[in-house]
TIDREN-568550 format. One record per residue (C-alpha): residue in one letter; x, y, z. Coordinates in steps of 0.02 Angstrom, whole numbers, plus 50000, padded with zeros to 5 digits. Layout:
// residues N
AXYZ
...
This chain:
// residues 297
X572375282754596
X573375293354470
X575055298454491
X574975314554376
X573945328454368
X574025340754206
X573285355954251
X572605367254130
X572195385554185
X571235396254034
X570345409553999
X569225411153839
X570295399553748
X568945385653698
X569765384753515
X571415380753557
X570825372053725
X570475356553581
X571995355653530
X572605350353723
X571135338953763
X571605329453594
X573305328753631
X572905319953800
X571945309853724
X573075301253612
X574415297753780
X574975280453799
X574735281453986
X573085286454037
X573755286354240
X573205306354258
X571855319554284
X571675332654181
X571295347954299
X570375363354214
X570515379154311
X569385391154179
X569875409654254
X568155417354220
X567995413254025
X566445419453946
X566625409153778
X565775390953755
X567545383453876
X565995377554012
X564845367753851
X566535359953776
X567285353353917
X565555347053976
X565405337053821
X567185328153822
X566705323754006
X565565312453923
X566625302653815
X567515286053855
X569635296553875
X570355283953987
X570815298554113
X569655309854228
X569145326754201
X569125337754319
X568445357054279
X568385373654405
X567545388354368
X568165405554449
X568125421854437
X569495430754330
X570995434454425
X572415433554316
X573625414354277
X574275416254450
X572635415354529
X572175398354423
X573805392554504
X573165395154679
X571515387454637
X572515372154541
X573815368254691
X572215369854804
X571325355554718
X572735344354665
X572995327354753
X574085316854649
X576025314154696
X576625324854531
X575885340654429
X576225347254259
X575575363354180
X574895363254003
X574195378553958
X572525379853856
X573665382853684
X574845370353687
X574815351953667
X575715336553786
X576975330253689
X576685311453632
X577355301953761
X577475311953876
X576565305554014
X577345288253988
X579165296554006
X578605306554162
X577985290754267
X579665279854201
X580895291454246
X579895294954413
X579835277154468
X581715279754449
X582265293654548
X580975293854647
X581705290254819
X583275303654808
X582355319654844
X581925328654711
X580715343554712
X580275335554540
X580945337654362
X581485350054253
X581135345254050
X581055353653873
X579745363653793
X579735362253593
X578595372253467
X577295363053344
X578855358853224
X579825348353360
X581065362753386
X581785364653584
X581315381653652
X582915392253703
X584445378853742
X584455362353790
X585075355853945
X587175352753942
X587755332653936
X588455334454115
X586875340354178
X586125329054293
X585065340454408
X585035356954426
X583715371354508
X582765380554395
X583785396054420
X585295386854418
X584895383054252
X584695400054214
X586425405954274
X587275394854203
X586685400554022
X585085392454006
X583545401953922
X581935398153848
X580435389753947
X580565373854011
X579305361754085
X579365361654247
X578525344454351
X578315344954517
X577975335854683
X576215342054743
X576635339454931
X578305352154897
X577475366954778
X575965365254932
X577325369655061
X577575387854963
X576475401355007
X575345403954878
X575445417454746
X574905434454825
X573245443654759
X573445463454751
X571735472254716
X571385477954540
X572845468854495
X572835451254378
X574935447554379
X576215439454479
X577575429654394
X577205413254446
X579245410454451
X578835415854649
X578745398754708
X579745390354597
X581225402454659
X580705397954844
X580755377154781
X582395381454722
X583025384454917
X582715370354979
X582775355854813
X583365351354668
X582515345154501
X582935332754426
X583495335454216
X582385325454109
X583085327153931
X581585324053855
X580105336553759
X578675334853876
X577495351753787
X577425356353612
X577075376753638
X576255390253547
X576395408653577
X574835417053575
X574775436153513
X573745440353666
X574885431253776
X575625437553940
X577615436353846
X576735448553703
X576125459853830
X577485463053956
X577585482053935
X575915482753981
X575675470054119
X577135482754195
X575785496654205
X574365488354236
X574975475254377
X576655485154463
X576295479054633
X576365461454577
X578005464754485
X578565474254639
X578325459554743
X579375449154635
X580915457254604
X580945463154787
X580615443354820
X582085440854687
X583215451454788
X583255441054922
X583885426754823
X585105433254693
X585865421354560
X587265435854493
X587615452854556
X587025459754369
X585425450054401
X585195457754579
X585555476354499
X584375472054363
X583075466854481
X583465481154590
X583015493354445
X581555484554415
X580885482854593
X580995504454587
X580175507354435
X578645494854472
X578805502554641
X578785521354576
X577195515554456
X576155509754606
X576475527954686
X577205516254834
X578075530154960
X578755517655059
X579625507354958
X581435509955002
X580825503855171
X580045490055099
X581455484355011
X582725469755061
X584155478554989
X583875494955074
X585235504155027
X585765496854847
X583685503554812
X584345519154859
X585745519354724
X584525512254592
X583255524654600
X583885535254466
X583755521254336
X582215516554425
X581515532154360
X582125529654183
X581465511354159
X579915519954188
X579955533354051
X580425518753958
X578885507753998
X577785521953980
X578275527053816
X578515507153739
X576295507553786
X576045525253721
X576845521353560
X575895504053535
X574225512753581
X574505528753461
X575325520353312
């Protein structure tokens, strides 16, 4: 049985979908399933994958179908169907660094046993440079938002145990809504475990122009509950008090774009919502003009 699965949610993506299958395909461990979770795609995603089914890739394929819902959604479906001890995400325009899967099952075999939630690694783009900052020397383990605090930015690969990100409630659905930041459970993972740091680039990334991190401004109007949820999850578990403020201001805008009344009621910092409400108000002119001026220009 595999140790790994590499999950793949995407939506209408079938071009750059190629680009991951053939970078699987040229792993020097073949001890994984690939896991497809296709969020409703209407392109020729179904035909392609059908065909490399076919073919002699030393790994299995494995290939959902659902009905769009939005990256968090594929998540839910992916963590429902995955069996192996470790997952990976590689999304359907990047490619698995050479390697990688190799690295992932040696340094696995060697921590194994001393409770890790999983590993932490580097993301690079198509020209082998690390996204954001490396990890520091003395950095052995860490959480993911210990990372964070501590100066970290950029993406980072993120593998985890399947039986631990199964123990997390999955990622809520809000009618009419296709966004929730899928840092949810990886915050609630961070509670409880650490990851271990693998200094190693497991994902070679591309940023798409219709990409969730090109869109943000609008994901704010279109999806506020799910961006409510979050920060108001994020309050509860502050790494800095200008993080907790930040989220705070957040948490009322999103809130004040869903026409939610009851949101200072809602809130787990009751009274610091209060104070933020003000700004709350003016992130929201803000958002609302950053898509008016995109759309009019």
């Amino acid at each position: 049985m595999a140790f790994l699965t590499v999950f793949t949610p995407t939506y209408n993506r079938a071009d750059t979908l190629l680009r991951t299958y053939e970078s699987l395909c040229v792993q020097d461990c073949k001890d994984f399933i690939w896991l497809i979770i296709d969020d409703g795609s209407d392109d020729c995603t179904a035909q392609r994958i059908d065909s490399w089914k076919h073919k002699e890739n030393g790994f299995e394929i494995q290939y959902i179908y659902k009905e769009n819902g939005g990256m968090h959604t594929a998540h839910n479906t992916a963590y429902e169907n995955i069996h192996t001890e470790l997952n990976v995400c590689i999304d359907s325009d990047d490619k698995m660094a050479p390697g990688a899967v190799r690295k992932i099952k040696d340094t696995w075999k060697k921590i194994r046993s001393q409770g890790y939630a999983g590993m932490i690694a580097l993301d690079a783009d198509f020209f082998g440079n690390i996204i954001g900052k490396g990890f520091p020397v003395t950095m052995t383990d860490t959480t993911l938002g210990g990372y964070y605090a501590a100066g970290g930015w950029g993406d980072k690969k993120l593998i985890y145990r399947t039986d631990v990100i199964k123990s997390i409630p999955p990622y809520p659905v809000f009618p009419g809504e296709k966004y929730v930041g899928l840092v949810y459970k990886y915050m609630l993972v961070d509670q409880k475990y650490k990851l271990f740091v693998m200094d190693e680039v497991i994902c070679e990334v591309e940023y798409q122009e219709d990409g969730s991190t090109k869109t943000m401004w609008e994901q704010y109007l279109k999806n506020p509950k799910g961006f409510a949820f979050l920060r108001n999850a994020a309050m509860q578990y502050p790494t800095s008090k200008k993080r907790l403020i930040r989220d705070c201001i957040h948490y009322c805008s999103s809130s004040q774009i869903a026409k939610n009344k009851d949101y200072i009621k809602e809130s787990s910092r009751k009274l610091l919502t209060v104070i933020c409400t003000p700004m709350g108000w003016v992130l929201t002119m803000i958002v609302r003009k950053k898509v008016n001026k995109k759309y009019y220009q």
